[in-house]
N, C-alpha and C positions, 0 to 999 in steps of 0.2 A: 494786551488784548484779552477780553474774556473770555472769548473762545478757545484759546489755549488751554485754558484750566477744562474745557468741557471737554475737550480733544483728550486731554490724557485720559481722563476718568472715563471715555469711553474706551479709548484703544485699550487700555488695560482690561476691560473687559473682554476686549474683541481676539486678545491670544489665549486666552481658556474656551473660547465660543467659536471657533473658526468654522464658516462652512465647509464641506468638504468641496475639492478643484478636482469634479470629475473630470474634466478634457485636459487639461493642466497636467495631471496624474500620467497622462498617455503622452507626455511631450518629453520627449528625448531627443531628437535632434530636428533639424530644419526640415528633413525630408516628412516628418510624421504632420506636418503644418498642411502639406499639399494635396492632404486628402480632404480637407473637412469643407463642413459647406457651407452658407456663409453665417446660416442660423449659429451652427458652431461656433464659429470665429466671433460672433458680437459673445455670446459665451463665453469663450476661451477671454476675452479682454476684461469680461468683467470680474474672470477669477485671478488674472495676473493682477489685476489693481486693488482687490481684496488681499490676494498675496504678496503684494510690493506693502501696502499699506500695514498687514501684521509684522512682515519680517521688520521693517527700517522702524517702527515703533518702538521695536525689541531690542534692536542691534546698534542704533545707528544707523546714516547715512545720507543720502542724497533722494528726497521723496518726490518734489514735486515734477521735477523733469523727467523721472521716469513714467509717473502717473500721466504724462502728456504726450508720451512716443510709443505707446501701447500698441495702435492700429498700423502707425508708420512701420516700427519694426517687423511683425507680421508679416506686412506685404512686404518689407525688400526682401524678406527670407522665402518668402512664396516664390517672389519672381526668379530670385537668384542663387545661385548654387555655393552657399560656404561649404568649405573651405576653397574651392576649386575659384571659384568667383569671391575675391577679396571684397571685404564689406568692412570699412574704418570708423569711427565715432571721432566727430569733435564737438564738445570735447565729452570724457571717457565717461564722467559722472550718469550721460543719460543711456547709461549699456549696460542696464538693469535685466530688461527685459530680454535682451540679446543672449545673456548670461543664462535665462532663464529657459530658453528653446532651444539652446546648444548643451543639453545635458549637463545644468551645474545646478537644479533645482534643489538637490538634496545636500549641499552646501550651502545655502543661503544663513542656515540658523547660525553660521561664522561669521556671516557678513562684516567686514574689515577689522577683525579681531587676529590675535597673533595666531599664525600657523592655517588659518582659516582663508577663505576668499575674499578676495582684493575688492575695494569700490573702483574698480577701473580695470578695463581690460588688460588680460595680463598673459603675455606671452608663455609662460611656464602653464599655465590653467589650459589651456587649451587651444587646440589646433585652428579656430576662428579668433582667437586673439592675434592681432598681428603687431599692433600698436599700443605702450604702457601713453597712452594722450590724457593725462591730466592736465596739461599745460595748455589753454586755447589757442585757437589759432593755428596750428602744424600739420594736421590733418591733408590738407588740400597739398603742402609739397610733397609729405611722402606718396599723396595719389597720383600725381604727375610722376615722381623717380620709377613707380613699379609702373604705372603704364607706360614709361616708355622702356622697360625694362622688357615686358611684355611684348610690347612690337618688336623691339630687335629679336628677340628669343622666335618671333613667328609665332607666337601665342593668341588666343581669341578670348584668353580668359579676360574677365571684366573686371572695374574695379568703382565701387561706389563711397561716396566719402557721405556721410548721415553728416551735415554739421548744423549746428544751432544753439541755442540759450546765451545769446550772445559772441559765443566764435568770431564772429566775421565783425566784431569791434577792434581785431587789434590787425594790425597793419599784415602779419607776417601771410595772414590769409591773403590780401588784394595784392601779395606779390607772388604767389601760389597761384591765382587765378589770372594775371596778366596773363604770364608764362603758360599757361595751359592754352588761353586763346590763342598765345603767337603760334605754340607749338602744335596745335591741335591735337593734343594726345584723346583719347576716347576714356574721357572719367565722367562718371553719371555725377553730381552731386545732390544728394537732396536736403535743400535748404529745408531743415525743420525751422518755423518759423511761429512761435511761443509767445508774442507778443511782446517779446522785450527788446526786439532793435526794431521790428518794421509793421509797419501800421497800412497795405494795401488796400486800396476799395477793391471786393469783390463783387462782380455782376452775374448775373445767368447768361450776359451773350459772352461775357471774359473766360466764362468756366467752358462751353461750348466750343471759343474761338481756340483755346487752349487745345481741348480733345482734339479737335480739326489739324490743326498745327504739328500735334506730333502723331497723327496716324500715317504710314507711312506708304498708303498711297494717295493721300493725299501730296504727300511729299515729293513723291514721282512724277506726279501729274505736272504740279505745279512747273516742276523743273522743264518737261516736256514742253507747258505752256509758253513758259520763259526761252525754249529754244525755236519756239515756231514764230513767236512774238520778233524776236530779233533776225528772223530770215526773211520779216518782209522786206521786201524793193524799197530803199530809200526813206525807209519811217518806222523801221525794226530797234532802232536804238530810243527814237520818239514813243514808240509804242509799248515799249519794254518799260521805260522810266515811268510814264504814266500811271501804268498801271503799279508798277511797283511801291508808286510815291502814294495811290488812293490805299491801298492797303498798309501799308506803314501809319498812314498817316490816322488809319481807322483803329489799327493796333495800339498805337499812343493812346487814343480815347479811351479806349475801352480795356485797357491791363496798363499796372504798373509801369513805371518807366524801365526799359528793359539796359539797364545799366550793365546787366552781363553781356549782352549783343553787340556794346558797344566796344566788350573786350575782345570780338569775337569767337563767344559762350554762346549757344544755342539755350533760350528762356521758355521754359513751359509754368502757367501757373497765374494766379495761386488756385491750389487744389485744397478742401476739405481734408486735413490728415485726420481726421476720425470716420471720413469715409474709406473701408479696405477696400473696397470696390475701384473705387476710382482713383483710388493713392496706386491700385495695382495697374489698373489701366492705364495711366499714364506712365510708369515704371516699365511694363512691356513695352509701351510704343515710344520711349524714351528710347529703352535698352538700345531700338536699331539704330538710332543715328551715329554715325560716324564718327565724329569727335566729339568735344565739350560740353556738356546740355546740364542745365539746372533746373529742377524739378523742385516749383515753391508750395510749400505743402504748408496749410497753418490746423495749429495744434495749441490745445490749451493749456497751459502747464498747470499740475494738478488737478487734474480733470479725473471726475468720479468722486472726490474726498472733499466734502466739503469745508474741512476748516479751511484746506489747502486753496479752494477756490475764493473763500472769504476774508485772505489775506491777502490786501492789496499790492503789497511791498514787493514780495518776494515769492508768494506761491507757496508757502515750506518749499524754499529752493530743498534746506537739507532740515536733519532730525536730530538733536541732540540727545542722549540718555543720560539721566541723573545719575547719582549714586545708588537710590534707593530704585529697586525693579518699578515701585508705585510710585512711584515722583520725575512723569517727564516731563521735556521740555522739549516742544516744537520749538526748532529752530530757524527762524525764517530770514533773519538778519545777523548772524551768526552767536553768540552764546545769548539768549532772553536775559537769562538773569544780568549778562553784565548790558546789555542795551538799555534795559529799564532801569536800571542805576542809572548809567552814562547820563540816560536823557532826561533822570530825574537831578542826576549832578547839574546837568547844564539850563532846566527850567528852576533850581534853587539858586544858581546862581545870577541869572537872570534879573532874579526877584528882587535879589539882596543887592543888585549894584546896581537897580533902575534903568539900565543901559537899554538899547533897541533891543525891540522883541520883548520886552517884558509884558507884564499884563497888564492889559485897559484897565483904569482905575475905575471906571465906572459898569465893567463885568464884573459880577458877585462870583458867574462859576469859571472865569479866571482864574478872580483871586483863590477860591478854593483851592484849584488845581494849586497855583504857588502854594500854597500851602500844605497841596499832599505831596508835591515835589520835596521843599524842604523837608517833610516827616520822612521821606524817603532817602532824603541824604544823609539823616539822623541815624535811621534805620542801619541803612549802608554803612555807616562809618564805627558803627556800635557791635553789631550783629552779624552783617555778610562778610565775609571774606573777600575785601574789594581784590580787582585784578590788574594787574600790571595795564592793559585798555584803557581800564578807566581812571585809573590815574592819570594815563594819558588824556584823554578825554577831560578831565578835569583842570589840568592843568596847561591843554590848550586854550580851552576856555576863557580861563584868567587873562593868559598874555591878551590873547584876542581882546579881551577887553580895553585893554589900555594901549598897545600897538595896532593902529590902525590898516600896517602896512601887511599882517600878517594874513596870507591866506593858508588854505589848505588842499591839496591833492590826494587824491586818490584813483585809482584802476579799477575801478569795478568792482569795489571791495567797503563801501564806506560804512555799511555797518559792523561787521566785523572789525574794521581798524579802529573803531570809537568816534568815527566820523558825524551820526547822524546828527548827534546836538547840534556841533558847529554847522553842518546844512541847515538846520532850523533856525539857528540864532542870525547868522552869517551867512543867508545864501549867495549874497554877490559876491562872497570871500571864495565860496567852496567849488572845487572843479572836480568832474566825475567825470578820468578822459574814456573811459572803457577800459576793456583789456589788453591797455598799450601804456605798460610802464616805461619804454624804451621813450613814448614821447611824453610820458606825464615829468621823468626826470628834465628830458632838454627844454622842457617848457617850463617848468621851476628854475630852471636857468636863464632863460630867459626875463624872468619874472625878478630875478634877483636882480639881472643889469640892468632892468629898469627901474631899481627901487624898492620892491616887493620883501617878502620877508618869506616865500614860500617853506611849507611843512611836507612832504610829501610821505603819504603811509602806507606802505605793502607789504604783503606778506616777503619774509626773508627767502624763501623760495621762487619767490619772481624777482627778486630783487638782480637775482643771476642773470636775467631779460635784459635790464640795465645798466647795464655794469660800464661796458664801453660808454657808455650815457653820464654815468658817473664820473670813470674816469676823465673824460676828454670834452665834455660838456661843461660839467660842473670842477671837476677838482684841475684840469689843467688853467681854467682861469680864476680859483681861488674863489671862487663865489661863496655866499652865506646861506646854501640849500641845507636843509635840514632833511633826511632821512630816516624815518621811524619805522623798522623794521618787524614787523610782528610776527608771531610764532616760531621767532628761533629757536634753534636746537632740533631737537625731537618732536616730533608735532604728535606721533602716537598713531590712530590709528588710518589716516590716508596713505600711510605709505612712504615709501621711498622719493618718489615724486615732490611730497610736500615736508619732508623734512627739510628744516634750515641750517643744513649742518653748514655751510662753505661761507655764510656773511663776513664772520672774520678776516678769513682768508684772503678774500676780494677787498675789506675794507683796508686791512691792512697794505696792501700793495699802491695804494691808491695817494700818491706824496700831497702832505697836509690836511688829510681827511684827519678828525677827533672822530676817536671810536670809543664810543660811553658802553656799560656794562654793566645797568643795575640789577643790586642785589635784592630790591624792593620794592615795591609801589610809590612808598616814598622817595626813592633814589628816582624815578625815573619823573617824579615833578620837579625835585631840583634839577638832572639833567637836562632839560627841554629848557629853564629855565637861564641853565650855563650855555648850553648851545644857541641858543638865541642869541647869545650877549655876543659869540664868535662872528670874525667877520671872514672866518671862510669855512668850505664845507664839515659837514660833521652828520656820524650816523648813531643812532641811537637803537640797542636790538633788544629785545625781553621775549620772555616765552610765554609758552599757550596756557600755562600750568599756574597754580594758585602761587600768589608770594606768601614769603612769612609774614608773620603779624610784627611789629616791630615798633622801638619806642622813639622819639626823639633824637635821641642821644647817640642811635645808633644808624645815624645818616652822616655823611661826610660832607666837605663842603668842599665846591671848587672844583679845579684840579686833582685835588691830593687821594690818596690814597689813603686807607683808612684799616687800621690797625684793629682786629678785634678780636685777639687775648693776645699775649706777652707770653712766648716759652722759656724753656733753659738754653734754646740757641744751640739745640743739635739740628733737629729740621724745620723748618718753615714751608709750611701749607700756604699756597696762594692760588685763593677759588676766584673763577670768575662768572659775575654776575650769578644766575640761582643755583648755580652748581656749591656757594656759599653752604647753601644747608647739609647738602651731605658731609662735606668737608668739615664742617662743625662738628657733625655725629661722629667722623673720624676722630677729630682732637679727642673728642669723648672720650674716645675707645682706647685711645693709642695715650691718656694721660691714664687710664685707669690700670693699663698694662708698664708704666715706667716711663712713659715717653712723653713728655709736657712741649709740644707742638708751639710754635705763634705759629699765626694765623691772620692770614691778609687779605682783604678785599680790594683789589686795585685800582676797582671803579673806570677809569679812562686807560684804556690796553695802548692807544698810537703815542700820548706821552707818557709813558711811565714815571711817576715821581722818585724824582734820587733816589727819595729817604727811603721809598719801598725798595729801590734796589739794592743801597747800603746794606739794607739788613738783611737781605738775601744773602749777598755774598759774605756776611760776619756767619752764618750755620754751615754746618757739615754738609746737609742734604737742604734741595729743596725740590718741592714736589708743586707742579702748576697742576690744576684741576679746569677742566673746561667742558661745554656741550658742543662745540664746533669739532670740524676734521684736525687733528695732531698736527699734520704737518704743515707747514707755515701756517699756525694758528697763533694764538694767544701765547700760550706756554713757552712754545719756543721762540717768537717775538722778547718777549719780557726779559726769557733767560741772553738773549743777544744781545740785548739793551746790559744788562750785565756784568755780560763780559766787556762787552768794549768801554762801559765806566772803569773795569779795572784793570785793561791795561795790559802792561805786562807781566800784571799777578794775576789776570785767568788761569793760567795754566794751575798753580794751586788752588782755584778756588775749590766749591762744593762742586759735588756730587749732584745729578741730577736725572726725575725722573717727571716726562709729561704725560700725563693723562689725558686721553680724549676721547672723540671717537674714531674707528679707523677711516681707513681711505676705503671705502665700502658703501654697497645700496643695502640699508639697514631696511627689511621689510616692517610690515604693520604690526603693530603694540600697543600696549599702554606704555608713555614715556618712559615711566620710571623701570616698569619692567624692561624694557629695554637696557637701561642703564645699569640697572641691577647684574643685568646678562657680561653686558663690558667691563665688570669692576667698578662702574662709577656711582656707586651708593656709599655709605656710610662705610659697611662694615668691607668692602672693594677697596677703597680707596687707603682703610689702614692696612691692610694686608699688604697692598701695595709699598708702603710706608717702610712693614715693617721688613718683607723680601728685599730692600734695599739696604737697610740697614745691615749689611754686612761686616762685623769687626774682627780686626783681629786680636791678638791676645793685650795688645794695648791701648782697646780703646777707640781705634781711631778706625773710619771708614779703609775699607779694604784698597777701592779704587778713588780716591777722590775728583776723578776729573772726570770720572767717566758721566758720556749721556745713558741712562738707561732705558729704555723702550719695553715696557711690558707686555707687549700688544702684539703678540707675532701674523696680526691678518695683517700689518704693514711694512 
């Protein structure tokens, strides 16, 4: 979109030009909100959205849903008292502003950077954090455990759940809110409602009937009405239902279907959430009711920033920052650069195979387009740095071409996963279940045992959502689900939350799952390629981070493992998937210092190939290198595989040390720096190499059976 390029060239102006945030300036906690008037307050919103818009331009982050719950947050902080009155996000991304009126303004300039403040409420940060909720959908049971923790305790404190930007797509919310009806705990919820799951008619008599409904002597009344109605003689039960059925039945016309009433949830709504006025008033006369009530407030995502409002996709859900301070990239569908490849990969090839979806032969600015699509695949494959995505993305494409049977899934995630091509080329193939990978996996299973060929792609940090799904869906009956796991490892700077350190761990446990481990872009189109041919499950995992450039030659086929140098057969380095590159730099280090390393890539971690284990066990030392959790990971998988090929000469074998990452919530970074931190870099990983290498006067390792663990946080 051209608008992005105009968006950067201006925000980059806009952090040397900042207006000053006179009201902003005076905002230090919730209490300082309660004085202003209202002239204020439309103020006060226009400098936090000038301020969310400089900071996430600069930093990083999540732009457009903060830019849309400006007024919302406001008023719940008016009405209600943090810390004292629990106030939760789901999910954490749109608690920007939250962050910003609870004294963390002068933190911002860190915004998800190491050492700096979190993109998510963060228990350690402060005394209004209660909940690290990155994860959608959760929000609403921890609101139900403290309010009912609160009623037994005899407490009156309140508790409000803000959820929206999708939340209430994945299942674990509508069994949150059963349980609140049956139980009638007293949780406010206010549906922030952004335009991405529900699409309400508003009226002036629905806004009206709404204020009416929760004022609370109207509430009174009614109930009085309702008792006098049923003490008439002989027509009190007649006279009660009557009336009751014309006003129900006038409520259905004139508001939303009240789906929460039917859980028995009290429904107020929908309300203007850029109205403070009225988001407040209905939040006060919410407050009184007794038990459950949802308060529907609609709000624009990206509201006030125009690029964000003329993005139809996604809003700049979030921000990406280049390398260069002058070179950003709004990010509205998760990395621009690699979407616009992907989908210039997927209209080049379009072109070239004639297939559905290509271009009308009789459009000239079709054909154009084909044509700058292909200059762009040119481009890409000459000059950009392609990414693990998109070779994804590219090399779903192909199959899709010639198997008809294959579709693809996705959670809510399909431009970031490399999805959007295959929606465009393929939309009766492509499924976008929401934020419900627990059913995007049983439903790819499903899809298998009817013939299908499903792909299913999520982030390797939701993939942990699924797992039981994996297990006991797809791998106890052998199915041929494909799972493509994106951003394993390190993900950098969201945090703990969305590191993908545990994929391994899960895939490995999981009897007859193929777990692939490319070291390349290239590896991961043959992979998809071998997985598909499988006729039962298999997961495929890569990372958020650039692959190496790499030649032909230096891609493996199959099964096998793939040998890439030849040492003198004291240690053997076996990296898996991109952790390949530091482990390279090691051999470097560690043949320039006497020590001439092989070096293994072993590509498929659930079968290990003999030949790779042969030659483990012919070295003194071997050293597994990985971006997953250590214990029951890769490393120690492979080395078991190992031993039990040899028998009852483990006991002699080599020496061994795994590297990973620990059993820990590794906070926000840039990956590498992180890894850098663990020893898993180049010059880490020979150190580690060489503290092992312990001999004695003849040569030979000190301990040779021992496991060595370098890693004392495990």
């Amino acid at each position: 979109m051209r608008f992005f390029a105009r968006a950067a060239a201006n925000l980059t102006g806009s952090l040397n030009d900042r207006r000053p945030t006179m009201i902003l300036d005076r905002i230090d906690s919730p209490a300082d909100l309660r004085g202003l008037s209202p002239a204020e307050l439309l103020e006060l919103s226009a400098e936090i959205r000038t301020f969310i818009v400089d900071t996430v331009t600069a930093t990083g982050g999540h732009l457009g849903s903060n830019l849309g719950v400006v007024e919302v947050t406001l008023a719940v902080h008016r009405i209600f008292d943090s810390p004292r009155d629990v106030i939760l996000w789901d999910t954490g991304h749109q608690a920007y502003v939250h962050k910003l009126v609870t004294g963390r303004r002068e933190e911002f300039a860190r915004l998800r950077q190491a050492g700096g403040l979190s993109g998510y409420p963060n228990r350690g940060e402060s005394e209004h954090d209660w909940v690290e909720d990155s994860h959608a959908s959760t929000i609403l049971s921890y609101a139900h455990g403290m309010a009912s923790s609160f009623e037994l305790q005899g407490s009156d404190r309140r508790v409000v759940a803000v959820v929206g930007d999708g939340a209430l797509t994945g299942g674990m919310a509508y069994e949150a809110l059963n349980n609140l009806g049956h139980s009638g705990k007293r949780v406010l919820v206010v549906l922030n409602d952004n335009g991405r799951s529900y699409a309400p008619t508003i009226s002036r008599l629905s806004v009206s009937l709404t204020h009416l409904r929760l004022n609370p002597s109207y509430v009174q009344a009614r109930e009085r009405i309702r008792g006098l109605l049923r003490d008439i003689p002989g027509l009190g039960d007649l006279a009660y239902s009557s009336v009751h059925g014309l006003t129900s039945a006038l409520r259905e016309v004139v508001t939303p279907h009240t789906f929460f009433e039917a859980l028995g949830i009290r429904y107020a709504g929908p309300i203007d959430g850029h109205d403070i006025g009225g988001v407040e008033q209905a939040l006060a006369n919410a407050s009184e009711w007794p038990g459950p009530i949802v308060v529907h407030v609609l709000t624009q995502k990206g509201r006030g920033y125009a690029p964000a409002e003329e993005d139809d996709v996604q809003r700049l859900h979030d921000f990406k920052v280049k390398a260069a301070a002058t070179d950003l990239e709004p990010d509205g569908t998760g990395d621009v650069t690699t979407n616009r490849v992907a989908v210039g990969v997927g209209k080049a090839i379009g072109a070239g195979l004639g297939s559905a979806g290509a271009a009308d032969d009789d459009s000239k600015d079709a054909e154009g387009d084909d044509a700058a699509a292909v200059a762009d695949l040119a481009v890409a494959a000459e000059i950009l740095p392609t990414t693990y995505t998109d070779a994804f993305t590219r090399a779903l494409l192909r199959a899709a071409e010639t198997d008809p049977r294959l579709v693809a899934i996705t959670a809510a995630m399909p431009g970031p996963t490399g999805l959007l091509p295959f929606q465009a080329r393929f939309p009766d193939r492509f499924f976008d279940v929401g934020i419900a990978e627990q059913h995007a996996v049983t439903a790819a299973a499903g899809m298998a045992m009817a013939g299908l060929r499903p792909v299913v792609a999520v982030y390797s940090t939701f993939f942990s959502r699924a797992f039981d799904q994996a297990n006991l869906d797809v791998g106890l009956h052998r199915l041929p689900v494909v799972l493509v796991l994106d951003r394993a490892g390190l993900t950098g700077e969201d945090g703990p939350s969305h590191h993908g350190m545990l994929d391994m761990v899960q895939a490995l446990s999981i009897p007859g799952l193929t777990l692939f481990a490319p070291s390349s872009a290239r590896e991961v189109e043959v992979m998809l390629e071998e997985a598909l041919r499988l006729e039962g499950p298999s997961i495929i995992r890569f990372p958020k981070t650039l692959p190496p450039r790499c030649a032909p030659s230096d891609v493996g086929a199959g099964m096998a493992a793939r040998q890439v140098r030849r040492g003198e057969g004291r240690v053997c380095l076996v990296a898996v998937g991109k952790m390949l590159g530091p482990a390279t730099v090691a051999a470097d280090l560690l043949s320039a210092a006497g020590v001439t390393p092989t070096l293994w890539d072993p590509r498929v971690i659930s079968d290990p190939d003999p030949v790779l284990l042969e030659d483990m066990a012919d070295h003194d030392l071997v050293v597994t290198v990985e971006d997953g959790v250590r214990h029951g990971g890769a490393g120690m998988y492979l080395l078991d595989a190992m031993r039990r090929m040899q028998g009852t000469a483990a006991a002699a074998g080599p020496a061994a040390v795994v590297l990973g990452l620990p059993r820990a919530y590794l906070a926000q970074g840039k990956a590498d720096d992180i890894l850098s931190s663990l020893g898993l870099d180049g010059p880490g990983i020979a150190a580690s190499v060489q503290a092992a290498l312990e001999t004695g006067d003849d040569g030979v390792l000190a301990h040779p059976s021992r496991l060595v663990s370098p890693d004392p946080v495990d």
